[in-house]
Each structure stands twice: as structure tokens, then as C-alpha cells.
ROKE-593954 format. One record per residue (C-alpha): residue in one letter; x, y, z. Coordinates in steps of 0.2 Angstrom, whole numbers, plus 2048, in hexadecimal, padded with zeros to 3 digits. Example, Ala and Ser with C-alpha at 12.3 -4.5 7.8 and 13.67 -1.06 7.14 Angstrom:
ROKE-593954
A83E7EA827
S8447FB824
//
This chain:
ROKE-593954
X800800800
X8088127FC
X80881F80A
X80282F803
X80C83F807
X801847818
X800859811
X7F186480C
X7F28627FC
X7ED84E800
X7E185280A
X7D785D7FE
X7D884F7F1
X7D28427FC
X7C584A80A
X7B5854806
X7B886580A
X7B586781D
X7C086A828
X7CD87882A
X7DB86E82F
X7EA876835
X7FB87282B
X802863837
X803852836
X80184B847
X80983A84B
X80783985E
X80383F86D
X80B844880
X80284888E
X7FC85788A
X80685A87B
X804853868
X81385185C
X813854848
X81D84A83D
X82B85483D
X82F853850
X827863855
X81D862866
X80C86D866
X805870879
X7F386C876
X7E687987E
X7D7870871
X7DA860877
X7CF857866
X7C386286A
X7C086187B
X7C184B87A
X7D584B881
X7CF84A895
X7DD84189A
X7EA84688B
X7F383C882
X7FC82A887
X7F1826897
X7F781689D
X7E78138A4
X7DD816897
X7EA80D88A
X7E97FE896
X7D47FD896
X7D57FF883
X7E07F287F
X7D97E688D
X7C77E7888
X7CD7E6874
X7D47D6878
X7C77CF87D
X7B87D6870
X7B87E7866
X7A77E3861
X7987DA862
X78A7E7862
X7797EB86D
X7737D986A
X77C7D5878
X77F7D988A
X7917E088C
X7987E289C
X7A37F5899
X7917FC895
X78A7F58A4
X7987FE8AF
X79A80E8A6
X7858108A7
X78480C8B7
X7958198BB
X78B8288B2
X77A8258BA
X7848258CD
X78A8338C9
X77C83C8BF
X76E8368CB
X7658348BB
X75D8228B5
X75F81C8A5
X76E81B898
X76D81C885
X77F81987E
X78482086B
X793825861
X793838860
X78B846868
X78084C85A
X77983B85B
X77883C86D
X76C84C86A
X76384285D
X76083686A
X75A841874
X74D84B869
X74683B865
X743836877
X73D849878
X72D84486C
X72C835870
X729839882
X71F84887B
X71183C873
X70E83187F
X70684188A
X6F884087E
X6FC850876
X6FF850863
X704861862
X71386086E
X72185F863
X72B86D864
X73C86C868
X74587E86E
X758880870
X764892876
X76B89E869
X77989D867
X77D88986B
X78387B862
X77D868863
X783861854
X78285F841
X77685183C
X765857837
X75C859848
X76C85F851
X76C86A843
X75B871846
X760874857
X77087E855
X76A888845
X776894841
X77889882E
X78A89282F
X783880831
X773881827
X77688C818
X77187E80C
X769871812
X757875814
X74A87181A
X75286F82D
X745866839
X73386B83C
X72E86F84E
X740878853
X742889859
X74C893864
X74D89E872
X75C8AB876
X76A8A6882
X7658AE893
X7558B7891
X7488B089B
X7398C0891
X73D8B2880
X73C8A2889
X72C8A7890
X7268AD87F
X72B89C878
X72888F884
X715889883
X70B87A885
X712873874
X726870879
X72A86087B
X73D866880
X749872883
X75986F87E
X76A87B88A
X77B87B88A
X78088189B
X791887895
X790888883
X7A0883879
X79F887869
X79489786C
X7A589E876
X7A5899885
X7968A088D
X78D89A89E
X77A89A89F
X7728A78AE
X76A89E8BE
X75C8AA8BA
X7598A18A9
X75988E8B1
X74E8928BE
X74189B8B2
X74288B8A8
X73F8808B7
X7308898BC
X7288868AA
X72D8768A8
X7248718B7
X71487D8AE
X71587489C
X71F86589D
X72B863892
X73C85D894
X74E86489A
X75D85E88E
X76D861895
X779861886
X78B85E890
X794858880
X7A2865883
X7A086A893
X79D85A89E
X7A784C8A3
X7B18568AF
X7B68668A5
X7AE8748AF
X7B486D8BF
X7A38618C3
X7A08528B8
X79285D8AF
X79286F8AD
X77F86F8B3
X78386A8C4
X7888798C9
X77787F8C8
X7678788D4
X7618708C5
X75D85E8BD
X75A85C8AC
X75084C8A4
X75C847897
X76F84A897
X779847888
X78C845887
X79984087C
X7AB849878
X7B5842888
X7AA83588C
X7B4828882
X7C582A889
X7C7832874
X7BE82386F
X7AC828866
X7A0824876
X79182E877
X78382A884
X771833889
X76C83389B
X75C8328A1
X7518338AF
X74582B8B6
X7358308AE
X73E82E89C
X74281B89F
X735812898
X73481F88A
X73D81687B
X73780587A
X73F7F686F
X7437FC85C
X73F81085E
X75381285F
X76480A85D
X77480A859
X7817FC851
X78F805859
X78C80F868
X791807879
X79F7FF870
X7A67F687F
X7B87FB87A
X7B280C87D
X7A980A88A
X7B6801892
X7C081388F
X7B481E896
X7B28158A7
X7C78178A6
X7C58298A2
X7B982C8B2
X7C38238BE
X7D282B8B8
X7CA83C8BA
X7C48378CC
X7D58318D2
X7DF83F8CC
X7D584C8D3
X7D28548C0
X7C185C8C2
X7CB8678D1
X7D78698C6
X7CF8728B9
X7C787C8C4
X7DA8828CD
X7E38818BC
X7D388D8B2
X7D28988BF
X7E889A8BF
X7E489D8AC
X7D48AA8AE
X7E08B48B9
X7F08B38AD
X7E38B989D
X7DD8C68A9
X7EE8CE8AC
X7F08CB898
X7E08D5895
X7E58E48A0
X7F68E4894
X7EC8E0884
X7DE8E887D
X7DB8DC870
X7D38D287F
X7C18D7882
X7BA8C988D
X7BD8B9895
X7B28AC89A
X7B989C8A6
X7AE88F8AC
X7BE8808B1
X7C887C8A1
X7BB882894
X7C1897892
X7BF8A3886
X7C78B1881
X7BD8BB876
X7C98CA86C
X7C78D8861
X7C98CE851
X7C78BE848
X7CF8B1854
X7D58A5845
X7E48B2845
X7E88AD856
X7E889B853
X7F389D846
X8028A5850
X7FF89B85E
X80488B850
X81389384B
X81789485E
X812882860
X801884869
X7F387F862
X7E488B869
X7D288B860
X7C489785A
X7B289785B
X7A78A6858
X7B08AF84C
X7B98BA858
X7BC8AB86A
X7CD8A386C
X7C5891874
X7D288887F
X7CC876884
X7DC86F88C
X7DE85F893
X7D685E8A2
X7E88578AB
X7F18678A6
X7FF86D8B2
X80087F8B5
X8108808AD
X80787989E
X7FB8868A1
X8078968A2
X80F88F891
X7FE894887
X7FC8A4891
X80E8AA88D
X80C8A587C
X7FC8AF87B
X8058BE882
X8128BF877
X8068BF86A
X7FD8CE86E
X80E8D7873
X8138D3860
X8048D985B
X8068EA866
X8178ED860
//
């Protein structure tokens, strides 16, 4: 077989047109740093998108992975398989919530869950409770109902119609939600913290309203914690740091130990819901994966790394605080653990450029947000390295 030359030139003959990729050829991974072909280590403040809790070359995880692959990669949902069995009952002890739905992704995650929404919807008796309401401003995925949900032009410029029965309220303003909520929701769909929106934390004030008219219409909560669950705001879920309990909680991302793991979470009155044949899956719960996420959790538990993210974001808030009162390119930022964002007087692609050439890899989202989505088991020092990086950036830029 020939090995093609890794370049951007290949991969624009090879791939449909997708991805942005930046010009590196990655080989492996250390810790919290990956290296390209050429020898050159990259500290990694993206972590795969917010998947890399634990970095790169944990021996536990490696260990689960090849133990559990020895043993059987695959034998599908026709069977009982003993890594689901302990990585559902793992996320329901620490959820409180009842029932488990395992998939590949996190847009099916939310499919998952918008069809449980209905499903649940119709068997009220109401035909006309349908409607499916998501934030401004969020982002739950790229399939079609996913789609519907996250609705920005970016995503759905071309590929109407988008799903009936959607609609959305904006972020935080509790005078919309009333306007929109009604008899006919069947669901509404949050991100606490939302990631690809820039970083920004939903208002107690918002939550509680929503509470209230759940209780008046009932519909159903969805938690989407596909970027900021599994340990990355310093509780397993980002919700929990609200007086709050939603009825279907959907995560992915982490979940797999890098692995594709997704899983829906339910409670208790959404457990006979879905009955034999409304849903499935031939890959989700793929016991190799599961087998990596209950690794993932333990090793997050044992080293302390939901703490850590809180002492190590909050050492990085203060840092980009001091760089704000410096640079003026810096208008805001917004730290909730290790999920930050910096939000600048420009398009933040820029930034992510110079920080390659200085051998950081930082993100954008939202036009004008520098994302950074380390790996949860970044040491300070690692830490300072992208803050320093960052300054010398804007100090080039000043000069």
C-alpha cells in the first residue's frame, strides 16, 4: 500500500471540503502536549475539542482499552455487556437520574433526546405538543434535528427545510421564554455553559423561571453537557452548580476516554418512555468504549481533576486579567473551570494562527472568542506557557 504525502494539498483531494485543518501532521501525543511529524511539540489548550480529559498516554486508560479489546471489540446491543452495565450504573450514581441511553456522538445524543421529548409528549394525550425550543446562541449538533435546534445560518444555509416544531428563545431573557413557552412544548433544550456560543453561563434567574413553568406546562428540561460535563467546570455537570434537575441529560465529548461514547440520561418519569424498536443504535455502548469511560471517571475521581480545574482556571482568569489591564485587544473574559473565553477586538482566527507558530494550539468560536479547552490534568506551569504566549502576542501586536 503507498503512503500518501500528509499535506493540504492531499487532503483537499481526498476529503469533502470541511474542516479548516491547521497545517500539522500530528503523529502522537504527551500528556498534555501533541507532536507533528517533524518533531515539533504543540501544548494543547483544545484538547480534540474538549474529548482529551485526561491527555494524551494515560496508562490507565491505555490499560482498560487494550484489556477490554482483547477480550471483544464488538458484539452489539443484542447482548448484555458488562462495561455498559458499569459505566450506566457509574453516571446514574452520580447523576441521581434513572435511566441510560448509550450512542456514538453528541448530535445523536440530542437526537436521542428530541425523540424521547415527543415521544413522551404524545403519550399526555396532547397531539399538539410537539414543539421543541432551544437558547440563542447554542449549539447541539449537525444532524437534522440537532440542526433545527442550533440554527444559525452558518450551519443551515442550504439545507432546508430544518425540522418542524423548533424554535428558539434568547439566551437569558426570561420576558422571551415566557412569550414562547406554552401548553404546546414538549421540551426545552440549555446549555448551561455554552461552548461554541463563547463561553457564556446561563443566569439563576433564567433556570428558575423555567422551573416554575415547567412545573405549569410540562414539558421537559434537556441538559445538553456535551462540552461542558464530565468534570470540565469543576462538578461532573455544569448544571450542578445550579438547584436544578433536568429530565434528560445528554453527553458525549469526554465521555469516551477519546473514544466515540455518547450516552442520554434519564429520569425517572422518562424510563418507560422508549419502548422495544422506537430507538437504537449498532454502535453506541461499544463495550471498548465503555470500558474507557468508566477509566476516564475513575481517573478524574482519583486525581482530584474536577478541583483542579477549578484552582488551575481560576490561576488562568487572574493571569488574562492582568493581560487585559495591559492589552486592550481583550474586551472580556468568561471562566467557568477549564472552559474560558477570551473574547477580543478582532477575528480570533488571527490569534490562533500566532499561537501555532509559537507552538500552542488555542481555538476560535464566535468570530471574535479565543476558546481554550485544556486538558483537564494541566499543571499550572502548563497553564502560564499559553498565558505567556498570549501576551507576547498582543505585545507584538502593540509594538
Amino acid at each position: 500500500m503507498k503512503q500518501l504525502p500528509i499535506t493540504q494539498e492531499t487532503e483537499k483531494s481526498l476529503f469533502f471540503h470541511n474542516y479548516a485543518r491547521l497545517p500539522i501532521a500530528i503523529t502522537h501525543g504527551e500528556g498534555c502536549w501533541l507532536v507533528s511529524d517533524d518533531g515539533t511539540r504543540y501544548l494543547d489548550m483544545i484538547a480534540g475539542i474538549g474529548v482529551n480529559a485526561l491527555g494524551y498516554g494515560d496508562e490507565r486508560l491505555l490499560r482498560a482499552i487494550n484489556a477490554q479489546a482483547a477480550r471483544l471489540i464488538h458484539a452489539s446491543n443484542l447482548f448484555l455487556l458488562q462495561p455498559q452495565f458499569d459505566l450506566a450504573s457509574t453516571l446514574l450514581d452520580i447523576s441521581g437520574l434513572s435511566k441510560v441511553f448509550f450512542a456514538n456522538s453528541g448530535t445523536e445524543a440530542i437526537e436521542a433526546a428530541m425523540k424521547l421529548s415527543r415521544k413522551r409528549a404524545a403519550m399526555t394525550g396532547r397531539s399538539d405538543k410537539k414543539e421543541i425550543l432551544s437558547l440563542s446562541n447554542c449549539f447541539h449538533g449537525r444532524t437534522y434535528g440537532a440542526m433545527s435546534l442550533t440554527a444559525k445560518a452558518r450551519y443551515t444555509d442550504g439545507f432546508d427545510p430544518l425540522l418542524p416544531e423548533t424554535g428558539m428563545v434568547t439566551f437569558n431573557d426570561i420576558a422571551d421564554l415566557d412569550a414562547k413557552v406554552s401548553a404546546k412544548t414538549a421540551a426545552v433544550f440549555i446549555e448551561v455553559v455554552q461552548g461554541e456560543g463563547g463561553i457564556h453561563c446561563i443566569s439563576e434567574a433564567f433556570l428558575a423561571r423555567l422551573a416554575e413553568l415547567r412545573r405549569e406546562f410540562d414539558f421537559l428540561i434537556v441538559a445538553d453537557e456535551i462540552q461542558a460535563g464530565c468534570g470540565r467546570t469543576g462538578k461532573f455537570f455544569s448544571y450542578m452548580h445550579f438547584d436544578m434537575q433536568p429530565d434528560l441529560v445528554c453527553l458525549a465529548k469526554p465521555l469516551g476516554g477519546g473514544l466515540p461514547l455518547a450516552a442520554v440520561l434519564g429520569s425517572e418519569k422518562m424510563a418507560d418512555v422508549f419502548s422495544y424498536g422506537n430507538h437504537g443504535t449498532t454502535f453506541g455502548g461499544n463495550p471498548v468504549a465503555c470500558a474507557a469511560g468508566l477509566a476516564m471517571i475513575e481517573a478524574i475521581h482519583a486525581d482530584g481533576l474536577m478541583e483542579k480545574a477549578v484552582q488551575t482556571g481560576a490561576m488562568m482568569k487572574s493571569a488574562l486579567q492582568e493581560l487585559a489591564s495591559r492589552h486592550p485587544q481583550i474586551l472580556d473574559i468568561r471562566q467557568y473551570g477549564l472552559m474560558i473565553g477570551i473574547t477580543v477586538d478582532k477575528e480570533a482566527k488571527a490569534y490562533v494562527e500566532k499561537a501555532l507558530q509559537k507552538q500552542v494550539l488555542v481555538n476560535a468560536t464566535s468570530q471574535n472568542v479565543i476558546r481554550l479547552l485544556p486538558p483537564l490534568c494541566i499543571s499550572e506551569n502548563e497553564a502560564q506557557r499559553c498565558i505567556t504566549v498570549l501576551d507576547e502576542i498582543l505585545t507584538e501586536e502593540n509594538n
